[in-house]
VOFI-967838 format. One line per field, with one value per residue (C-alpha): residue number from 1; residue in one letter; chain; x, y, z. Coordinates in Angstrom, 1 decimal, padded with zeros to 4 digits, m for minus. Each point is the difference from the previous one (the first is absolute). Example, Ala and Ser with C-alpha at 12.3 -4.5 7.8 and 13.67 -1.06 7.14 Angstrom:
resi <- [1 | 2] $
resn <- [A | S] $
chain <- [A | A] $
u <- [012.3 | 001.4] $
v <- [m004.5 | 003.4] $
w <- [007.8 | m000.7] $
This chain:
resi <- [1 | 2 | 3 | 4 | 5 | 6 | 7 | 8 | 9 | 10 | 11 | 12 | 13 | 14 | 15 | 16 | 17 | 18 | 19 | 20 | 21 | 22 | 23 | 24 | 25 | 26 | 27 | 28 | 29 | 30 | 31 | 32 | 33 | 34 | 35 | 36 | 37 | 38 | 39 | 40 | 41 | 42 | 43 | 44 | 45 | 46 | 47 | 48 | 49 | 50 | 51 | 52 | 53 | 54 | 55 | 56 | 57 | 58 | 59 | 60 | 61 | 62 | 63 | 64 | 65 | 66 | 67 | 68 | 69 | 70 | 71 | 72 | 73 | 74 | 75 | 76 | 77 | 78 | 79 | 80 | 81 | 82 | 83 | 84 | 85 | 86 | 87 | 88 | 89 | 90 | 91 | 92 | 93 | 94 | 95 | 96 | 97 | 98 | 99 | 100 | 101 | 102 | 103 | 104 | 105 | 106 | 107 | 108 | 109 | 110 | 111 | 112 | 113 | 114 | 115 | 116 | 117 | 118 | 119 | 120 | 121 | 122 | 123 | 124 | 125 | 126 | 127 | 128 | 129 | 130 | 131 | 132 | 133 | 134 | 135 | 136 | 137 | 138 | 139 | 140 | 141 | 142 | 143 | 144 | 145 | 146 | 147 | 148 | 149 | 150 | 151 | 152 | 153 | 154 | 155 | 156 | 157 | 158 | 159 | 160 | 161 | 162 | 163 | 164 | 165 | 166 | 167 | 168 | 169 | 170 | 171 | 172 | 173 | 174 | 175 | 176 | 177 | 178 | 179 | 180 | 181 | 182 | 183 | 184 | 185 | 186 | 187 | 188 | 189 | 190 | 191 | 192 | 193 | 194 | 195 | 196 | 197 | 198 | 199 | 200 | 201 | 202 | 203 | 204 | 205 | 206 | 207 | 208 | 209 | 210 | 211 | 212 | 213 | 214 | 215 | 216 | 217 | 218 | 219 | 220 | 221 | 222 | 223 | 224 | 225 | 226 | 227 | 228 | 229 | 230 | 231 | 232 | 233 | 234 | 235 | 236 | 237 | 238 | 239 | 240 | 241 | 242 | 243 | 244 | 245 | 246 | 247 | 248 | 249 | 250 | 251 | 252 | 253 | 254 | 255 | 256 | 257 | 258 | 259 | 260 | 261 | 262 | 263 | 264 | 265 | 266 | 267 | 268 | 269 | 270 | 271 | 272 | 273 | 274 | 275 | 276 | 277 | 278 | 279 | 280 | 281 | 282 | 283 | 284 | 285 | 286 | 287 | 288 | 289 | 290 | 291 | 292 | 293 | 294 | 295 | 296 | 297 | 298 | 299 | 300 | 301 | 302 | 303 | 304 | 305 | 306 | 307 | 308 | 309 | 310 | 311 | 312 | 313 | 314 | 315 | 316 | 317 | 318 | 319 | 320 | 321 | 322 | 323 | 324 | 325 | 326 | 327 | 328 | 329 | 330 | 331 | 332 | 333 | 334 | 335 | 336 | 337 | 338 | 339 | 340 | 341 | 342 | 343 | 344 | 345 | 346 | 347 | 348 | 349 | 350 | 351 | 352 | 353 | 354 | 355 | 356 | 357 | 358 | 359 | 360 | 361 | 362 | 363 | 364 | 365 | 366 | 367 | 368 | 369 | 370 | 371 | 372 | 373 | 374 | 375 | 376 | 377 | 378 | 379 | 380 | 381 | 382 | 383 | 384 | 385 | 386 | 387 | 388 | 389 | 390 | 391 | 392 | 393 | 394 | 395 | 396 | 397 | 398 | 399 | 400 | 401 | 402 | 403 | 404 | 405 | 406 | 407 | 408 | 409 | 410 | 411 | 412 | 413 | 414 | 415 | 416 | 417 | 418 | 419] $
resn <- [X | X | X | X | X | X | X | X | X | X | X | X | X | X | X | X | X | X | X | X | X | X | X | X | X | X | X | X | X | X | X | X | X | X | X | X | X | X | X | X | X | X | X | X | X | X | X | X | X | X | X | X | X | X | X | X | X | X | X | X | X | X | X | X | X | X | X | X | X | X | X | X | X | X | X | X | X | X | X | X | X | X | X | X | X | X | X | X | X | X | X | X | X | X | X | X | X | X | X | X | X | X | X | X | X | X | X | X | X | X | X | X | X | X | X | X | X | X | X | X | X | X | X | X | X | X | X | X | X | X | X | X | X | X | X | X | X | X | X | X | X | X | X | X | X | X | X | X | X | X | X | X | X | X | X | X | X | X | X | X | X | X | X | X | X | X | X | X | X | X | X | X | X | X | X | X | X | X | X | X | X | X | X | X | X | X | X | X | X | X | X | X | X | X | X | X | X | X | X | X | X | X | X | X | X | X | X | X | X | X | X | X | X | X | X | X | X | X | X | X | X | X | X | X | X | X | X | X | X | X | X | X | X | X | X | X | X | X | X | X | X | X | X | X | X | X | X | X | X | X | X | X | X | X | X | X | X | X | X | X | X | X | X | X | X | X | X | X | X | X | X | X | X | X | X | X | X | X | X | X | X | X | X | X | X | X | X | X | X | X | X | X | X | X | X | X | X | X | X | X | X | X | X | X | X | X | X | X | X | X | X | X | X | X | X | X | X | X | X | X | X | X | X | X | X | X | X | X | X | X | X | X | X | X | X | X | X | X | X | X | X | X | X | X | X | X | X | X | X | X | X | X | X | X | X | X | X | X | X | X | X | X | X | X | X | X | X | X | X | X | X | X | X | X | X | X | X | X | X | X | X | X | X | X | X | X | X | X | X | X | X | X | X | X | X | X | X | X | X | X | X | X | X | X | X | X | X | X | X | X | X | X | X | X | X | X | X | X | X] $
chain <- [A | A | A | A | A | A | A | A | A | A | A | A | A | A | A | A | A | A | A | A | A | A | A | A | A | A | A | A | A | A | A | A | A | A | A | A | A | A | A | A | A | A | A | A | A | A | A | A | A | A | A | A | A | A | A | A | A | A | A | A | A | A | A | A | A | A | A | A | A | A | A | A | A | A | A | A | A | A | A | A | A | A | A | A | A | A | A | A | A | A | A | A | A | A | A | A | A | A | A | A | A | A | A | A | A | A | A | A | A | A | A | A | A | A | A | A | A | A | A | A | A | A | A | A | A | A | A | A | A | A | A | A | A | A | A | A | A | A | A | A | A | A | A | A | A | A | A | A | A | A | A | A | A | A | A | A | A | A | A | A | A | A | A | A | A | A | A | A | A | A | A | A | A | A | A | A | A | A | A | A | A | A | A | A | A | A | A | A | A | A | A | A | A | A | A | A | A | A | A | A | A | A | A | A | A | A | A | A | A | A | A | A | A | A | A | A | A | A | A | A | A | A | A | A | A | A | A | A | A | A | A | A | A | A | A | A | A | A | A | A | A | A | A | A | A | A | A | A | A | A | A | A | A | A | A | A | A | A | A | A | A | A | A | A | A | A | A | A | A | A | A | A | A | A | A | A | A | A | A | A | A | A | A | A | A | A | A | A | A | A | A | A | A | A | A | A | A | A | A | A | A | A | A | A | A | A | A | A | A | A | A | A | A | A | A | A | A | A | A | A | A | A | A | A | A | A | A | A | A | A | A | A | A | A | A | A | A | A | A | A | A | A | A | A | A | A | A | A | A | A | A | A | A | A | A | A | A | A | A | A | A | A | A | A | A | A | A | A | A | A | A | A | A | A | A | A | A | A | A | A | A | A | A | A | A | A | A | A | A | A | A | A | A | A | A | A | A | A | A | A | A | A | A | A | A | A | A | A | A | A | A | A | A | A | A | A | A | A | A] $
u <- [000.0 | 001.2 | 000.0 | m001.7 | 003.2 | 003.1 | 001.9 | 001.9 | m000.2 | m004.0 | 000.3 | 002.3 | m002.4 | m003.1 | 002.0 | 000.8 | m003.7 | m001.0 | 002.7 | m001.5 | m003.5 | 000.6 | 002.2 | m002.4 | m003.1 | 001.9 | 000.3 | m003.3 | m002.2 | m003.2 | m001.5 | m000.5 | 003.8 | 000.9 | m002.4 | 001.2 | 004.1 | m000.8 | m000.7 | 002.2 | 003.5 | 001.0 | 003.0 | m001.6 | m002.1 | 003.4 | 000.3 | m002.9 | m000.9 | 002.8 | m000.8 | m003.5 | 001.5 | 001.5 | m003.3 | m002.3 | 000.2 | 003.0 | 001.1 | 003.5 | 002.8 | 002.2 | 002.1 | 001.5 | m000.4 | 003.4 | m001.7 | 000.5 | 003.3 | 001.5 | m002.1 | 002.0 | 003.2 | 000.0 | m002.5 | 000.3 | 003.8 | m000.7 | m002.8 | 002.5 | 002.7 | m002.5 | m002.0 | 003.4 | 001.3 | m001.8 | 000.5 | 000.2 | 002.5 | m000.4 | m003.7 | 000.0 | 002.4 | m002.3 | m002.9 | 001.7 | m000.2 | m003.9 | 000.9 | 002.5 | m002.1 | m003.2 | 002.2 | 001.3 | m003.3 | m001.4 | 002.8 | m001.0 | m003.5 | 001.2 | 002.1 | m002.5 | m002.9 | 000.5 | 000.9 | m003.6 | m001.9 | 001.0 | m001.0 | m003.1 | m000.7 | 001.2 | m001.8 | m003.3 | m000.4 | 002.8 | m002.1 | 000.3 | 003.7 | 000.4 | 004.0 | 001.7 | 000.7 | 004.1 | m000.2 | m002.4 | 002.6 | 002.7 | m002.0 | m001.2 | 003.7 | 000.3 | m003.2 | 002.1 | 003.2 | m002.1 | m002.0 | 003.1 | 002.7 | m000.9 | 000.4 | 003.5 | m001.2 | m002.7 | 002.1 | 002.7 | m002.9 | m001.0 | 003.7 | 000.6 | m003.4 | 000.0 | m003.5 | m001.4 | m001.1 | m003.3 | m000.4 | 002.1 | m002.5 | m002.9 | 001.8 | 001.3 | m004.1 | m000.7 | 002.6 | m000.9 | m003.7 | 000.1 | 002.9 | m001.8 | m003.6 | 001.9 | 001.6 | m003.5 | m001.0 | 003.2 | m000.9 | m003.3 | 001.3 | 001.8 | m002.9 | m001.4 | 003.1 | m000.7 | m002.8 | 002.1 | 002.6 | m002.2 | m001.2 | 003.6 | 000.5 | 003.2 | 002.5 | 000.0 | 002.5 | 003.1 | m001.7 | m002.1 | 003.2 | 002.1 | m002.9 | m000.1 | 003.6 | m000.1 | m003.1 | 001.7 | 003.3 | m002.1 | m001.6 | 002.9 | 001.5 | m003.2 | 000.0 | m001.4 | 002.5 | 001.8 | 000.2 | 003.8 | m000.8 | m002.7 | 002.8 | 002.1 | m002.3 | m000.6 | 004.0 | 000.6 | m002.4 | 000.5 | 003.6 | 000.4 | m002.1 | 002.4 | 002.8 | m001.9 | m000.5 | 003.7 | 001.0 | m002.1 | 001.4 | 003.4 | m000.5 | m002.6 | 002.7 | 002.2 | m002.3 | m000.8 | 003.5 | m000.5 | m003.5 | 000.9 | 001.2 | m002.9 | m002.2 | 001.1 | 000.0 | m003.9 | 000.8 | m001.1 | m001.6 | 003.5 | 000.0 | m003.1 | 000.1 | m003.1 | 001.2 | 003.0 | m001.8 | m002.4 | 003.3 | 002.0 | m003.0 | m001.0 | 003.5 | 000.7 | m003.6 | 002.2 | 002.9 | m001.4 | m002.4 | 003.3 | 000.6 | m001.2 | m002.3 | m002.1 | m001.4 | m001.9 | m002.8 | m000.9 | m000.6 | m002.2 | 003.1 | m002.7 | m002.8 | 001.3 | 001.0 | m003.4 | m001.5 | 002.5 | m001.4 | m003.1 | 000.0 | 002.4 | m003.3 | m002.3 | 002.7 | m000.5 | m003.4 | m000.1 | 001.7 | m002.7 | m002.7 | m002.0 | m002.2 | 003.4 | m000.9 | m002.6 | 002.3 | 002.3 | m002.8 | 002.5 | 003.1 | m002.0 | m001.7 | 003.4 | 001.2 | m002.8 | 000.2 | 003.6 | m000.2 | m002.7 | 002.4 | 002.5 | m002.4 | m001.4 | 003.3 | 001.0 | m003.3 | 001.1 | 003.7 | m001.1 | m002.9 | 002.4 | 002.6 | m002.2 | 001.4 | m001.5 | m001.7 | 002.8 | 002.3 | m002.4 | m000.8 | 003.6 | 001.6 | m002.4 | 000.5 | 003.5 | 000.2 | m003.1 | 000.3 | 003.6 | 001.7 | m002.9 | m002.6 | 001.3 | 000.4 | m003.2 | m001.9 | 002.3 | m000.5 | m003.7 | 000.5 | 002.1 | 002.4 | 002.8 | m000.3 | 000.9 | 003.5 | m000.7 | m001.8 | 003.1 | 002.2 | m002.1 | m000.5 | 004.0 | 000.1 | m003.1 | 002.4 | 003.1 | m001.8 | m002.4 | 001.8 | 000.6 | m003.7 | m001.1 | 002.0 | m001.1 | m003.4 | m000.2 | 001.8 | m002.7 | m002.6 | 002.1 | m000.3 | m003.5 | m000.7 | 001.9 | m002.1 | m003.2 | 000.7] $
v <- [000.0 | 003.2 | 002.7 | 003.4 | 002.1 | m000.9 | 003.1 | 000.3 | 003.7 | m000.3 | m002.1 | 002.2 | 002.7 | m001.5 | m000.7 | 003.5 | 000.9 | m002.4 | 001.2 | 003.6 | m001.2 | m001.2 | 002.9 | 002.7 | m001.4 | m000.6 | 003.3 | 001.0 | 001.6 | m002.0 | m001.4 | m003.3 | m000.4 | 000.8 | m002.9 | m002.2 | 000.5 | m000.3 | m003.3 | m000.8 | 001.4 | 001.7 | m002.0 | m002.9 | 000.7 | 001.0 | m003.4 | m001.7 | 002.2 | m001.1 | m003.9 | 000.9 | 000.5 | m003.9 | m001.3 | m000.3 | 002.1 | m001.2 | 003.1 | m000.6 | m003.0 | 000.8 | m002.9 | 002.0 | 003.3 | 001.4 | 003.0 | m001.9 | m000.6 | 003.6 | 001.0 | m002.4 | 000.6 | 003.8 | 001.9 | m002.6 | 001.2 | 003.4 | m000.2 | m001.0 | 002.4 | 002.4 | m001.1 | m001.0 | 003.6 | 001.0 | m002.9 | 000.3 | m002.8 | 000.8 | 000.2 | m003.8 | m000.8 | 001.4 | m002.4 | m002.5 | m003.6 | m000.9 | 001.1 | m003.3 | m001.9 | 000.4 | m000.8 | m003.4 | m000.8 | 000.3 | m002.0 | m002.4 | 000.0 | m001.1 | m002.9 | m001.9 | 001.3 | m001.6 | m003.5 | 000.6 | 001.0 | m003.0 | m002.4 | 001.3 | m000.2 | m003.6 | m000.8 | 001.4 | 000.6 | m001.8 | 000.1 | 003.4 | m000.6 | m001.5 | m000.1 | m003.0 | 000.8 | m000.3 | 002.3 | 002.9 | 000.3 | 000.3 | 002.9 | 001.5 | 000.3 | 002.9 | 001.9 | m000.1 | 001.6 | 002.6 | 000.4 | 000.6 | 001.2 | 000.9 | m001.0 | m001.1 | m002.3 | m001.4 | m000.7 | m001.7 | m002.2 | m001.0 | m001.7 | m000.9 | m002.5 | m000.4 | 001.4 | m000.5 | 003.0 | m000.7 | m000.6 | 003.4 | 002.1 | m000.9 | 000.5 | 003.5 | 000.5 | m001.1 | 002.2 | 003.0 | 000.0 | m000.9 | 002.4 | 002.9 | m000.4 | m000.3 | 003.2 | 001.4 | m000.5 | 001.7 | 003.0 | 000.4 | m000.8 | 003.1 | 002.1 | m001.4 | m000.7 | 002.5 | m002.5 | m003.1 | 001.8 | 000.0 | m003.6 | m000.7 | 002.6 | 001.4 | 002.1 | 002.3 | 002.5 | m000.6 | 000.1 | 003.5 | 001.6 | m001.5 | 001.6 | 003.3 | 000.0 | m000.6 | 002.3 | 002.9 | 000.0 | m000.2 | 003.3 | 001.6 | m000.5 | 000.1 | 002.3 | 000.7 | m001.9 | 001.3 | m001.8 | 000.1 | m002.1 | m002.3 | m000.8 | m000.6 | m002.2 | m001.9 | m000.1 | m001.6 | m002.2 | m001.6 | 000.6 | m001.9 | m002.5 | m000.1 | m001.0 | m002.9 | m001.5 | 000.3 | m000.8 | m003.3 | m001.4 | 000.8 | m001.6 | m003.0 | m001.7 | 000.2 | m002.2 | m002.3 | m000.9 | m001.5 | m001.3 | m003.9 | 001.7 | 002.5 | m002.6 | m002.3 | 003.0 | 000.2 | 003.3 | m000.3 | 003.8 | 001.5 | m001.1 | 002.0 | 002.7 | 001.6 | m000.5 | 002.2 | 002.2 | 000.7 | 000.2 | 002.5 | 002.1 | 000.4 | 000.2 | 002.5 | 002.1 | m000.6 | 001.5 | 002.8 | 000.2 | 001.3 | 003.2 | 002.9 | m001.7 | m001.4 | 004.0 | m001.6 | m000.9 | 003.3 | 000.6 | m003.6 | m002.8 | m002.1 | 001.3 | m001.1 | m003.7 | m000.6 | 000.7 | m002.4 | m002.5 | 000.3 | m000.7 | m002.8 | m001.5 | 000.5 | m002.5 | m002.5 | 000.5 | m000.9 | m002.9 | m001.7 | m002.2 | m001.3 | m002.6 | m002.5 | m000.4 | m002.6 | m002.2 | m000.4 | m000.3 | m003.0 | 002.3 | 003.4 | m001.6 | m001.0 | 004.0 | 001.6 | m002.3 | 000.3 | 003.9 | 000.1 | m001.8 | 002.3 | 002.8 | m001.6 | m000.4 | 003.5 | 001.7 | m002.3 | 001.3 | 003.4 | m000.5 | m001.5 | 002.9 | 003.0 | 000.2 | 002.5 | m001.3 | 002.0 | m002.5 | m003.2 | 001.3 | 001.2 | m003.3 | m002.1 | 002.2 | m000.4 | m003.9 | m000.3 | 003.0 | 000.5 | 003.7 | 000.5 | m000.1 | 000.7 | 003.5 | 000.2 | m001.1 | 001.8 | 003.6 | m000.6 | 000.7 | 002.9 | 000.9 | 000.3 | m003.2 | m001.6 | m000.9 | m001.8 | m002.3 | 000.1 | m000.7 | m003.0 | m001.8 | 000.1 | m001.8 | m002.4 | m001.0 | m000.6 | m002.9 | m001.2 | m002.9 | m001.6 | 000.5 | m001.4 | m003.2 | m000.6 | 000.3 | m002.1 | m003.0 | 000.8 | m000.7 | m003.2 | m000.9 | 000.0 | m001.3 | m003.1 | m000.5 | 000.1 | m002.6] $
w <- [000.0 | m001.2 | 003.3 | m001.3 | 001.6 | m000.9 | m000.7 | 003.2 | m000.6 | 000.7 | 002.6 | 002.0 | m000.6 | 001.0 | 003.8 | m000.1 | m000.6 | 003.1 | 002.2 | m001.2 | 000.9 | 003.5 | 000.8 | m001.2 | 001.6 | 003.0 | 000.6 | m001.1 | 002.9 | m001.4 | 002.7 | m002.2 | m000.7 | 003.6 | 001.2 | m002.6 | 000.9 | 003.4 | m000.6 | m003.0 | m000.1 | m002.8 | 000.2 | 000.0 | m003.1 | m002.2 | 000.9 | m001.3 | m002.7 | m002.1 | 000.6 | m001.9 | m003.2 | 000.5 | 001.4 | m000.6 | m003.3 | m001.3 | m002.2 | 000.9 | 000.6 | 002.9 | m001.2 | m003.1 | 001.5 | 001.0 | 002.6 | 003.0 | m000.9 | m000.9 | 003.4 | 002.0 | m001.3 | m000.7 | 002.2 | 002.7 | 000.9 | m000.7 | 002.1 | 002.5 | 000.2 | m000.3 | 002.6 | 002.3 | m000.1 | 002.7 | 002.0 | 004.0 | 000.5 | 003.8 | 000.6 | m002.4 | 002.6 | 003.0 | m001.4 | 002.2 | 000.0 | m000.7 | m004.0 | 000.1 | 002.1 | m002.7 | m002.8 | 001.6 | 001.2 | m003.9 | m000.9 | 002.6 | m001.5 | m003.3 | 001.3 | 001.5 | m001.6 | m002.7 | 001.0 | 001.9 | m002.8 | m001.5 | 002.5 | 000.3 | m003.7 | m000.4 | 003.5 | m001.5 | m003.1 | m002.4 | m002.9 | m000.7 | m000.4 | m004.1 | 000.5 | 002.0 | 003.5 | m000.7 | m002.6 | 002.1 | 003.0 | m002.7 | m001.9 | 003.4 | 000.7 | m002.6 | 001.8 | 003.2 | m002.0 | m001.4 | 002.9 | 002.6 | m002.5 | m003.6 | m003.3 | 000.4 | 002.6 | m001.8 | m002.8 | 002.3 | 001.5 | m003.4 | m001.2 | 003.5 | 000.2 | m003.5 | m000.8 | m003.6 | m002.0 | 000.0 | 003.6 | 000.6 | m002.3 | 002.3 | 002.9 | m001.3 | m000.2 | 003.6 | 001.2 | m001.6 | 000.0 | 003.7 | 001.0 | m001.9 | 001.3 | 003.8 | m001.1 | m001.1 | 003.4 | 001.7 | m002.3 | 001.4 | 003.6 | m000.3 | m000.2 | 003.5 | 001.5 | 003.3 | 000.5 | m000.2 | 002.2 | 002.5 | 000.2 | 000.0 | 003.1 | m002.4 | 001.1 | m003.3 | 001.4 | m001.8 | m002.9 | 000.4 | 000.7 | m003.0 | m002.1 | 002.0 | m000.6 | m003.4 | m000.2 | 001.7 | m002.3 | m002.6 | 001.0 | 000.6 | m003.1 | m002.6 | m002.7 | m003.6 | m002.0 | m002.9 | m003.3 | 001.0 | 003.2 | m001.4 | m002.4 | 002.4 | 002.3 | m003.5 | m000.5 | 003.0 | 000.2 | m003.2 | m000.2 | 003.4 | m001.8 | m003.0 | 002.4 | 001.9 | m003.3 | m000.8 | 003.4 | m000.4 | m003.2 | 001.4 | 003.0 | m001.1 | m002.0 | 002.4 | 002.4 | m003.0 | 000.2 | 003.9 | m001.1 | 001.4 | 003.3 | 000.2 | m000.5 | 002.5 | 002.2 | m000.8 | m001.2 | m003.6 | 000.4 | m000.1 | m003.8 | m000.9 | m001.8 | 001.2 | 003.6 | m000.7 | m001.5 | 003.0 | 002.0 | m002.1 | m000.1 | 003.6 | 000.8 | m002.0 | 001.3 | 003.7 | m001.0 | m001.9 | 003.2 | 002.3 | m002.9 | m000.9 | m002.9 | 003.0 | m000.1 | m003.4 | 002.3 | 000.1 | m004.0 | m000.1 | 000.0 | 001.7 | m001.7 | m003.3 | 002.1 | 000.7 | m003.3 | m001.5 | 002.5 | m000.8 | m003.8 | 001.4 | 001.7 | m003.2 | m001.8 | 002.6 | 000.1 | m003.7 | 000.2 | 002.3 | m001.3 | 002.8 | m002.7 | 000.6 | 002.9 | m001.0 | m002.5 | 003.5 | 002.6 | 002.1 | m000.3 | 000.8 | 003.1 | 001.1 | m000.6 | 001.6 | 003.4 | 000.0 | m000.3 | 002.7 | 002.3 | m000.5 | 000.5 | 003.2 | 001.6 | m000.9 | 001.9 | 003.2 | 000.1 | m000.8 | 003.0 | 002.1 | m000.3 | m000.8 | m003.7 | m002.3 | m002.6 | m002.4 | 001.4 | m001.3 | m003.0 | m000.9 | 001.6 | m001.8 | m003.8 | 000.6 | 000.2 | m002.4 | m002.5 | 000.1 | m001.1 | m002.4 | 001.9 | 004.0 | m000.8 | m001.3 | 002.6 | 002.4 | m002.0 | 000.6 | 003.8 | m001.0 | m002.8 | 003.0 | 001.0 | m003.7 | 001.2 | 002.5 | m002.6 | m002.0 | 002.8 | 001.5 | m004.2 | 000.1 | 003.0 | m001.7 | m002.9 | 002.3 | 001.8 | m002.5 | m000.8 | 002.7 | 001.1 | m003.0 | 000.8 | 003.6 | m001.4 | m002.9 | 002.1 | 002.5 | m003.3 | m000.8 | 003.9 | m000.3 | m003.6 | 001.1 | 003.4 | m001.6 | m003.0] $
């Protein structure tokens, strides 16, 4: 079937003219689209908007569309230099120890969630599954590489339990449907979080003054920009993204050469590209962030962060079809109770130590969503508390191998017990 859009051209401008939508009504003092955001987050809806023109219209293929692409490897590093300039390395610092804590206990979700999920389809309803029992922990292995590191991981997972192609494509879908409707509800979770802060008796404080912080330099330093100093926001931002590219295929080489001794290290993610990539950039943001340029801020440097984010979300949301669910009905039941274990054990750490629910949704993104999507969710909260997504994804690709192992031989554990 032919799609009706296929001029990338058109494409991009139709997610500009949705992105335009939500933002302009947004803002609109009708009463109507004040009630409806209140319930609906615009954020949420640059989300799903895009995912409309996949299903259940079909006018385009995300498969051959290059947007998401050139979104994650050019404005996604500008986006974060620009959005690191401003960085408070010592208020991120000042968020203490729950920040960690919620990321491990994510990660901790993941690792046995899934060998759970699994036992309790087998256990009840096997049918569902049309793939031999062997073969689902082995493809389930890649969903724990994505879903704690990234890509990289998921690719290591995929050589290292010798997944077949076919089985990895309908994994691929029951990681990314379920990972995107889970972020789907984190987006709208940021639009009630004071209520969820207060069932989980948070202590928000560390947060509310990174953002006043952030806020007040912000104030201090705003000003009507100059076509000079939009320039030179633009200049940096994509310059500094110009050298994290070349800083990547210097260095990615270089670790392809120590590839049998990385991998038996479990560190397979220091031979991805993209992972050096996200590192160059945000390091760079840091450095710059200790300068003068850090005075950017002031003539939109985050302004211009966020709205690169934000078509960044429209090419996810593309890329979503939510009618695969039902050609994987097995694998997707296994997804969704594995992500609401990892949700469930999340809310009971955060309870248990008065987390914000920043802290879950951020230490969740950044072991399921990785450096595209953690400062995403985390910008929702507030534009100044991107980094801190950043910073917490980089941490997500470090371990995600070796989480990815403990849980697939926890899946293997458990396919064997119950044949």
């Amino acid at each position: 079937m032919t799609n009706l859009f296929e001029n990338e051209a058109l494409v991009f401008g139709i997610l500009m003219l949705m992105l335009t939508f939500v933002f302009v009504t947004s803002a609109s003092s009708s009463k109507f689209w004040q009630q409806f955001y209140r319930y609906c987050p615009s954020v949420l809806l640059c989300y799903f908007l895009p995912s409309l023109l996949n299903y259940p219209f079909g006018l385009i293929d995300p498969e051959t569309s290059n947007l998401y692409f050139v979104a994650s490897r050019y404005l996604l590093p500008a986006c974060l230099v620009l959005l690191c300039l401003s960085i408070d390395l010592k208020g991120i610092i000042n968020l203490g120890s729950k920040a960690i804590i919620m990321f491990f206990a994510a990660t901790l979700g993941i690792i046995i969630g899934g060998p759970i999920a699994l036992l309790i389809v087998i256990f009840f309803v096997p049918d569902l599954l049309n793939t031999e029992t062997d073969q689902v922990w082995r493809g389930l292995s890649t969903v724990a590489g994505s879903w704690i590191g990234g890509g990289a991981n998921q690719a290591a997972m995929k050589e290292v339990y010798q997944v077949s192609d076919k089985l990895f494509a309908s994994m691929v879908v029951v990681d990314i449907i379920t990972a995107n409707i889970w972020m789907g509800f984190l987006l709208y979770g940021t639009s009630i979080t004071e209520r969820i802060d207060k069932i989980l008796k948070s202590d928000t404080s560390a947060i509310e003054d990174l953002k006043q912080k952030v806020t007040d330099y912000q104030a201090r330093v705003a000003k009507i920009p100059t076509t000079t100093e939009t320039m030179l926001v633009l200049g940096v931002g994509f310059g500094g993204t110009g050298l994290a590219h070349l800083g990547a295929d210097l260095v990615t080489p270089l670790m392809e050469n120590y590839t049998e001794a990385l991998n038996a290290l479990n560190l397979n993610s220091l031979t991805s590209k993209f992972f050096w990539l996200v590192v160059i950039a945000t390091t760079i943001g840091v450095a710059l962030s200790f300068t003068s340029y850090r005075k950017l801020e002031g003539v939109g440097a985050s302004r211009f962060g966020s709205i690169f984010i934000y078509v960044l979300v429209a090419t996810i949301g593309m890329k979503m079809n939510i009618g695969e669910i039902f050609d994987n009905l097995g694998l997707f039941l296994i997804g969704v109770i594995w992500m609401l274990i990892h949700v469930i054990i999340l809310l009971v750490v955060a309870k248990l130590i008065r987390a914000p629910f920043f802290f879950v949704a951020v230490g969740s993104q950044a072991n399921v969503g990785g450096a595209a999507s953690a400062p995403v969710v985390a910008s929702a909260f507030s534009p100044s508390l991107a980094p801190v997504g950043i910073l917490m994804a980089v941490l997500g690709y470090a371990l995600g191998t070796y989480g990815a192992i403990i849980c697939t031989q926890l899946m293997q554990w458990i396919t064997t017990l119950v044949s």
